[in-house]
TILUM-27743 format. One line per field, with one value per residue (C-alpha): residue number from 1; chain; x negated, y negated, z. Coordinates in steps of 0.1 Angstrom, whole numbers. Layout:
num = NUM	...
cadena = A	...
u = X	...
v = Y	...
w = Z	...
# end
This chain:
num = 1	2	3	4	5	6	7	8	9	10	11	12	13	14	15	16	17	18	19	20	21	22	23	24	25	26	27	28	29	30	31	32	33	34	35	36	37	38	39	40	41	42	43	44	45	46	47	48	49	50	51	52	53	54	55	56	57	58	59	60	61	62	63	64	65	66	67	68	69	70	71	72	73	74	75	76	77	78	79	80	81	82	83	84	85	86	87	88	89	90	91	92	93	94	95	96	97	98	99	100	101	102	103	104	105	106	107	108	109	110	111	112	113	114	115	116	117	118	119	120	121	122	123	124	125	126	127	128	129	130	131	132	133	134	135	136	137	138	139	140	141	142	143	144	145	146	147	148	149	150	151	152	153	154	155	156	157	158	159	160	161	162	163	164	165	166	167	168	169	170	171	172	173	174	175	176	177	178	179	180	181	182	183	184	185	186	187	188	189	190	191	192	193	194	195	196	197	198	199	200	201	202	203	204	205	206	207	208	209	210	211	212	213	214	215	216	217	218	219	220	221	222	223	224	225	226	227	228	229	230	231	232	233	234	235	236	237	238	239	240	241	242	243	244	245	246	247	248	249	250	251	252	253	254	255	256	257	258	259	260	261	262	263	264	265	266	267	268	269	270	271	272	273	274	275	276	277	278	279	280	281	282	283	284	285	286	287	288	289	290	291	292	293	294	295	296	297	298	299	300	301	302	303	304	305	306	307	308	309	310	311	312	313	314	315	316	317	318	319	320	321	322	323	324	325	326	327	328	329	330	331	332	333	334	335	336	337	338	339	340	341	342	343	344	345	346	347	348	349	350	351	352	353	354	355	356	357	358	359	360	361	362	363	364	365	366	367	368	369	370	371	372	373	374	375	376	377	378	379	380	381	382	383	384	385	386	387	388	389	390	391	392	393	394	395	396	397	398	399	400	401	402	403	404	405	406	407	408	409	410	411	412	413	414	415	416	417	418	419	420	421	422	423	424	425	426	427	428	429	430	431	432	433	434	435	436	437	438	439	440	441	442	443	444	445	446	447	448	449	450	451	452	453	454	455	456	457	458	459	460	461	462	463	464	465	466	467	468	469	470	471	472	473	474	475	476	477	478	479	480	481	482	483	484	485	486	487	488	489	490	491	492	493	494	495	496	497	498	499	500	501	502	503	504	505	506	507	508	509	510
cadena = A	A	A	A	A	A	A	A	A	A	A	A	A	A	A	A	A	A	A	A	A	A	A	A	A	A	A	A	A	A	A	A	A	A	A	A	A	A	A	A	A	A	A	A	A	A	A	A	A	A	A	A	A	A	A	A	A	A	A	A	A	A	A	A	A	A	A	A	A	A	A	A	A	A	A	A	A	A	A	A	A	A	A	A	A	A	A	A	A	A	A	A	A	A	A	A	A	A	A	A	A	A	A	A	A	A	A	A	A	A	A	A	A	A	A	A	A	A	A	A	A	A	A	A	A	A	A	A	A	A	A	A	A	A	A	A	A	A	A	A	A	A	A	A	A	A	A	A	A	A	A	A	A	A	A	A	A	A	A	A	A	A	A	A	A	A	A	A	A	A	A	A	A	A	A	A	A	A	A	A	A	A	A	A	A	A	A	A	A	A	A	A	A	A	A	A	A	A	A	A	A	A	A	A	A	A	A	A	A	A	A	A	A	A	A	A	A	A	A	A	A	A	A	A	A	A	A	A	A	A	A	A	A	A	A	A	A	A	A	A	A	A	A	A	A	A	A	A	A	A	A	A	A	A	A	A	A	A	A	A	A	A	A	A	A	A	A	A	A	A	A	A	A	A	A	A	A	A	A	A	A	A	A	A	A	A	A	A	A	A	A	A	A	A	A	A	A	A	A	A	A	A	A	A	A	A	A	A	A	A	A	A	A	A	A	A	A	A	A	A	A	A	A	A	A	A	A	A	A	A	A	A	A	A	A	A	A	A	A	A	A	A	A	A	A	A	A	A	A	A	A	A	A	A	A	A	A	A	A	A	A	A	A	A	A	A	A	A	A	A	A	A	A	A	A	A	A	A	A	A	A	A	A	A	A	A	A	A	A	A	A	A	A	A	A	A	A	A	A	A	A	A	A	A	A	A	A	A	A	A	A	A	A	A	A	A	A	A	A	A	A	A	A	A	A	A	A	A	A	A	A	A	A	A	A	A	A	A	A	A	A	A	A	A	A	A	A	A	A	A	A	A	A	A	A	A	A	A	A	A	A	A	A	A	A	A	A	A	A	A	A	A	A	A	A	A	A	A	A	A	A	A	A	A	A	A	A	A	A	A	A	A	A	A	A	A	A	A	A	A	A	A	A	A	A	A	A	A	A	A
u = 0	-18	-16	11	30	26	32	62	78	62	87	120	134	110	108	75	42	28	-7	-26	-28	-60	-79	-86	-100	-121	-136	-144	-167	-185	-194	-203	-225	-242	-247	-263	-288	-296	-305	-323	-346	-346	-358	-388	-392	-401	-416	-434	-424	-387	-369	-372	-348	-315	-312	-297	-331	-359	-349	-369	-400	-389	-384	-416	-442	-421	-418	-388	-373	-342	-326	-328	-314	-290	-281	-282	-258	-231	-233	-224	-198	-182	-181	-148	-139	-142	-159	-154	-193	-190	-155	-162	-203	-221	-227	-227	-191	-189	-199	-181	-150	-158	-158	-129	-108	-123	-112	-81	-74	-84	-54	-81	-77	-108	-91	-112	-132	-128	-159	-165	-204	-210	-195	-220	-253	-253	-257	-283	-294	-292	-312	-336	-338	-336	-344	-366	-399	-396	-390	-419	-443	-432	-440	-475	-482	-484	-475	-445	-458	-450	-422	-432	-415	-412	-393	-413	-426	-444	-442	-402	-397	-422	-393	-375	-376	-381	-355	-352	-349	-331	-304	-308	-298	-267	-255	-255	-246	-219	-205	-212	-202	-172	-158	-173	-164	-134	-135	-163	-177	-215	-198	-182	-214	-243	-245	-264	-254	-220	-220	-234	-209	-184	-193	-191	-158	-143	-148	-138	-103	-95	-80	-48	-15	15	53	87	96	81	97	69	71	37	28	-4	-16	-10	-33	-59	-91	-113	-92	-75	-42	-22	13	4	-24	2	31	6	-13	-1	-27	-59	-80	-104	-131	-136	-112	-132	-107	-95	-62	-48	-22	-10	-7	11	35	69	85	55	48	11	-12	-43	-47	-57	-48	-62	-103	-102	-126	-116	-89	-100	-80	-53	-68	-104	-86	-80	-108	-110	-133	-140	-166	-182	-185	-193	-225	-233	-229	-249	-278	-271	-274	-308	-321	-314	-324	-358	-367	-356	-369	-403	-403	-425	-435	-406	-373	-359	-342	-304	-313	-321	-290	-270	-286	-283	-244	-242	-266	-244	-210	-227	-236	-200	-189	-208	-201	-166	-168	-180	-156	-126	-102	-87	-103	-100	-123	-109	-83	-104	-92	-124	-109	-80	-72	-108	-115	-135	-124	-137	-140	-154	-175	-193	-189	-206	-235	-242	-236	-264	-288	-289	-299	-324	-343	-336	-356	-379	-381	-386	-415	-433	-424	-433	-470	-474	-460	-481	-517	-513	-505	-537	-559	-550	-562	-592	-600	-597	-625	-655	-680	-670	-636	-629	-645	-618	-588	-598	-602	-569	-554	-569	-552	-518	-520	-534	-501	-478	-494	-490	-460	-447	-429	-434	-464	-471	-496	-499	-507	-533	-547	-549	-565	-588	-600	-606	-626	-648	-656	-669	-687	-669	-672	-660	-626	-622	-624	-600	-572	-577	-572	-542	-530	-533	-520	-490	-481	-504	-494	-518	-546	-566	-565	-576	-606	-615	-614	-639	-662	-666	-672	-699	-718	-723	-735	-705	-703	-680	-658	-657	-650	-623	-606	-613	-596	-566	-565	-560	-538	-509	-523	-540	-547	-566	-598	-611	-614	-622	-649	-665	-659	-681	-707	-709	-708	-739	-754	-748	-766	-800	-803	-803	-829	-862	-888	-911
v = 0	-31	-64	-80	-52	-50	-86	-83	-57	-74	-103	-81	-68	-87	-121	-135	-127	-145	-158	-142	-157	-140	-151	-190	-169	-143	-174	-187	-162	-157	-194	-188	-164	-187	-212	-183	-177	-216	-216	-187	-202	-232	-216	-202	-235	-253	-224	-206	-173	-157	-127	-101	-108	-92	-79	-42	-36	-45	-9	8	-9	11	43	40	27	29	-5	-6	-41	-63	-54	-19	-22	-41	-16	12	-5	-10	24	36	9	18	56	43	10	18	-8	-43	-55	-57	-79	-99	-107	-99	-131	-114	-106	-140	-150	-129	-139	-175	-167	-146	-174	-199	-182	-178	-217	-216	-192	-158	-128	-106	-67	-44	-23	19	40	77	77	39	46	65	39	26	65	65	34	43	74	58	31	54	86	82	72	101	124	112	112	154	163	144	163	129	125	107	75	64	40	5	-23	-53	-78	-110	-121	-155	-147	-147	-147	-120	-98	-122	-136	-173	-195	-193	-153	-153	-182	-156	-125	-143	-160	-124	-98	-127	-142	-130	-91	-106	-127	-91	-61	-77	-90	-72	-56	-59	-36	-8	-5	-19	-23	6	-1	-1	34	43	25	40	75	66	50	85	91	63	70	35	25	5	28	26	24	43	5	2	-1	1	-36	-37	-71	-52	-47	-80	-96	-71	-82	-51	-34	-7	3	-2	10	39	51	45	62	91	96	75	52	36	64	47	40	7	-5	-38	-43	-79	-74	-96	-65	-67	-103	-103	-75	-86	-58	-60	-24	-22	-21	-14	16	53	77	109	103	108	131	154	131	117	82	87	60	73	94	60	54	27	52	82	104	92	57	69	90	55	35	53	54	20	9	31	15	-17	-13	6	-26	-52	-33	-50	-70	-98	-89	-111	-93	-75	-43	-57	-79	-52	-35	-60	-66	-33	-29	-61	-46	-12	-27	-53	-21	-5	-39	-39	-3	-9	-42	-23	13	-7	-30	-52	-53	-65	-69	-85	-112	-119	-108	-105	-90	-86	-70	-64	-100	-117	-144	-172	-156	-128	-141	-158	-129	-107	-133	-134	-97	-89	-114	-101	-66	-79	-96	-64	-49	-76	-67	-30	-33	-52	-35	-3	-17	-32	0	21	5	0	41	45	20	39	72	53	45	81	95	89	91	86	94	69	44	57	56	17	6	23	6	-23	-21	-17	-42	-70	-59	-68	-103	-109	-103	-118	-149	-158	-155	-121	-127	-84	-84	-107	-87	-59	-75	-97	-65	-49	-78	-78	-37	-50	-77	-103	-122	-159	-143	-121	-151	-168	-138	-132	-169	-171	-138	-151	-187	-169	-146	-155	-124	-100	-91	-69	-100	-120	-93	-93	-129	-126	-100	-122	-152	-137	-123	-154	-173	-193	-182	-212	-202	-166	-170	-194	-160	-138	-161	-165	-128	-131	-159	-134	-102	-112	-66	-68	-46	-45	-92	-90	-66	-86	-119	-107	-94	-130	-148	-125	-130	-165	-163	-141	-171	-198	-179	-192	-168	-156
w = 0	-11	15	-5	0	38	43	23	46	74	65	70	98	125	108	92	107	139	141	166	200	205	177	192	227	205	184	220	229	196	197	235	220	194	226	244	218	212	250	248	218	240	268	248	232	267	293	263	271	276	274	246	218	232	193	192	163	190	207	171	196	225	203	186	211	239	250	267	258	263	226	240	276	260	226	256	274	246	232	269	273	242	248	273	265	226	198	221	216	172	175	209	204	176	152	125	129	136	101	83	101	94	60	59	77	53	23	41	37	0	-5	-10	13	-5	-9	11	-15	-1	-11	-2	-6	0	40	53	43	79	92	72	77	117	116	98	124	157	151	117	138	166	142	120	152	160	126	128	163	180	216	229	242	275	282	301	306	282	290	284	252	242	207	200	169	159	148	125	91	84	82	47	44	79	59	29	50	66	32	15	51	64	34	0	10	27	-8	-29	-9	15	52	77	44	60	87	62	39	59	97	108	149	139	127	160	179	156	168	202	198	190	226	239	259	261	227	214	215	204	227	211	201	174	142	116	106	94	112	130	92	79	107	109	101	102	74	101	84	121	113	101	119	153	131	127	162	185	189	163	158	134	143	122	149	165	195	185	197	171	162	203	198	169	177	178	192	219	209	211	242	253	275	284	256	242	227	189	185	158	142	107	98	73	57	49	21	4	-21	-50	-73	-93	-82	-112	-99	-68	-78	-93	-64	-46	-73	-75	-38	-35	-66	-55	-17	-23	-51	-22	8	23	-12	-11	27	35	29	62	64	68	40	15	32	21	-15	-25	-18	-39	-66	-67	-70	-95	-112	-118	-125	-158	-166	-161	-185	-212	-206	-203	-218	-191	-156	-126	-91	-60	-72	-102	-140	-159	-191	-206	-241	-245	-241	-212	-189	-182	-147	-162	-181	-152	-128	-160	-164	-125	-122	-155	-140	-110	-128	-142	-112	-95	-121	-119	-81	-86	-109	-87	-55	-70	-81	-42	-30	-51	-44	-9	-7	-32	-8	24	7	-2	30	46	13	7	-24	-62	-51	-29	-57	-84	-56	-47	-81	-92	-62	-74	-108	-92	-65	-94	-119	-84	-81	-117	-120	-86	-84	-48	-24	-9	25	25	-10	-7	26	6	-25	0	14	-20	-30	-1	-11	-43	-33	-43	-9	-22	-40	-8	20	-3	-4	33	38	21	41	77	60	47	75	107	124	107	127	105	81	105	112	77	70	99	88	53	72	93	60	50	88	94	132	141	113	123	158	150	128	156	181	150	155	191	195	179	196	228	230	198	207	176	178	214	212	182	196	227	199	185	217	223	192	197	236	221	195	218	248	244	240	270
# end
């Protein structure tokens, strides 16, 4: 049953729809949560050290060298929270959610309530995207025979925003994750086909024996439907079981507000465990389409992923379920006569729309820079896997695996069109193995300058700098090395080296 359709019967029988009463107190607290984190950055700003991010990704730090953060405590917390209260954290405090809502409600007042796209194979990215997150790295340490490191506390951090992008990638990630997937793929879309916490909090919620249920009053209406913003088919998921057992369900309450029979609560009923959503049957594609969606999103993610050292996980998360749907959208233009994606009509009679048209040209383009992308994240990818064998062999083969490294690494930063500070590490550090000390200071230079935050960049600008006498110069990298990683044997114990070079130069002779 399409939305029009739902608020149509909505309208008769119980009179039109209510706005939710909720909404204006659930907007409350997700701006209480973007005051929370500006005093939290202020905080840092002025003491110069603060909590750990209270992010649910810093707990991949506790997992893989077991520093047992804030983000984790935290993530820890919400998963056992939500195995009996059910999904509150995602609707009531992540920002995200709060962007995507904004931009829901915005389209809202332009008249546009974006159809929530239903794919089979698209769904389960953020399991995948979870295990590869949380259980990826201990799995990966077992198979290497590597111990379990211990867990110790970490709190406290002076370096805050070591974790994040930029402000440009960061404004990137929530323009695509918070807006452009809402407008594309419907309202909480980065939730459905990208948000690999939700899909852990999902499974928890299927525990949860707090949910919303459902009195003998109701009378189907459809209301709940009409106002749900996390794309939970209400009416008929009560009608069926009772109570929501979907586990998209975000606890918004906006279907209890709205109810006019006041047939829905929140309270104690039966955990969901084996019941599967009526609605999850619904699906907008062939398995066709679907096999290419999902080629489509791994295409896309794997050229994003790590692209230009700059683009973050969720990022290339995002991109890639924008690449895949761009994908079909172009197959589908040239398969079929008239089509249509989200309110848009691209074609019709085998014609284009102007909409379509312009959705096309954006759509192609965008295949084509992911192309672009893929070709040069494949050459970066490529020599950095050849250097590291390099650097475990020695002899004539490790002179054949550097300068086929070298080969790769030079095609990426040809064909790049934006800075890459790991790039140039790695093509710094080949350039110092040849001997070409004045291009290597100059790549390392423009690493540490690009992304400070490398210490073995900062090492090697330091070793090239030393080869050629310029103490002051070196011990200025090796302190660059330490000002981001104060634990950094390999600068400390080289600084001491140079301070005692510096010490036997100065001694008079006896």
């Amino acid at each position: 049953m399409s939305a029009e359709r739902t608020t149509e019967r909505a309208r008769g029988g119980c009179g039109p729809v209510r706005a939710s009463k909720v909404g204006r107190w659930r907007a409350l607290a997700l701006i209480l949560v973007h005051v929370a984190i500006a005093a939290h950055l202020a905080h840092w700003a002025l003491a110069g050290e603060t909590l750990t991010p209270l992010e649910p990704s810093e707990a991949m730090e506790t997992l893989e060298r077991g520093y047992v953060n804030a983000g984790f405590v935290l993530f820890t917390a919400a998963i056992l929270s939500t195995l009996v209260l059910g999904r509150f954290l995602c609707g009531w405090a992540c920002h995200l959610v709060a962007l995507q809502d904004l931009c829901a409600w915005l389209l809202g007042k332009l008249g546009l309530k974006p159809k929530p796209v239903r794919s089979r194979l698209l769904v389960l990215v953020p399991f995948f995207a979870a295990f590869y997150m949380f259980a990826w790295p201990s799995l990966r340490r077992a198979m290497a025979g590597s111990s379990t490191p211990a867990w110790e506390a970490h709190l406290s951090t002076s370096d805050f925003w070591a974790t994040f992008p930029g402000p440009v990638v960061g404004a990137i990630t929530f323009l695509v994750c918070g807006f452009l997937l809402v407008y594309w793929m419907g309202a909480k879309g980065f939730c459905t086909y990208g948000c690999p916490y939700g899909a852990l909090f999902s499974i928890a919620d299927r525990a949860a024996p707090l949910r919303i249920v459902v009195s003998p009053s109701c009378d189907g209406c459809g209301h709940c439907t009409a106002v749900c913003s996390s794309n939970v088919r209400v009416h008929e998921e009560v009608k069926q079981h009772g109570r929501i057992v979907d586990p998209g369900c975000m606890k918004c309450f906006d279907c209890v507000s709205v109810c006019p029979k006041e047939a829905l609560s929140y309270g104690f009923a039966k955990p969901a465990l084996t019941l599967r959503s009526a609605q999850r049957k619904l699906h907008d594609f062939s398995w066709g389409e679907e096999l290419l969606l999902a080629l489509g999103f791994a295409a896309f993610f794997l050229a994003f992923r790590g692209l230009y050292d700059q683009v973050p996980f969720l990022l290339a998360l995002g991109l890639g379920a924008l690449g895949a749907c761009g994908l079909l959208l172009l197959v589908r233009a040239v398969s079929r006569a008239d089509l249509q994606w989200q309110r848009l009509r691209l074609k019709e009679g085998g014609r284009f729309t102007r909409a379509g048209r312009l959705v096309g040209g954006l759509a192609l383009a965008f295949l084509v820079f992911g192309m672009h992308c893929a070709a040069v994240r494949w050459s970066s990818w490529r020599g950095g896997e050849l250097l590291q064998e390099a650097q475990a062999t020695r002899g004539a083969q490790r002179t054949q695996l550097i300068e086929e490294s070298r080969a790769h690494l030079e095609r990426a930063a040809s064909l790049g069109l934006f800075a890459d500070a790991r790039l140039d590490f790695q093509r710094g550090s080949i350039a110092y193995t040849r001997g070409e000390r004045v291009l290597a200071e100059e790549l390392l230079l423009r690493a540490v300058e690009g992304n400070p935050r490398q210490p073995f960049a900062w090492l090697g600008l330091a070793e090239v700098r030393i080869a050629r006498g310029a103490l002051d110069e070196c011990e200025a990298a090796l302190q660059g090395a330490l000002r981001y990683h104060p634990e950094f044997a390999p600068a400390r114990e080289r600084l001491e080296l140079l301070r005692l070079r510096r010490a036997a130069e100065v001694e008079p002779p006896r």
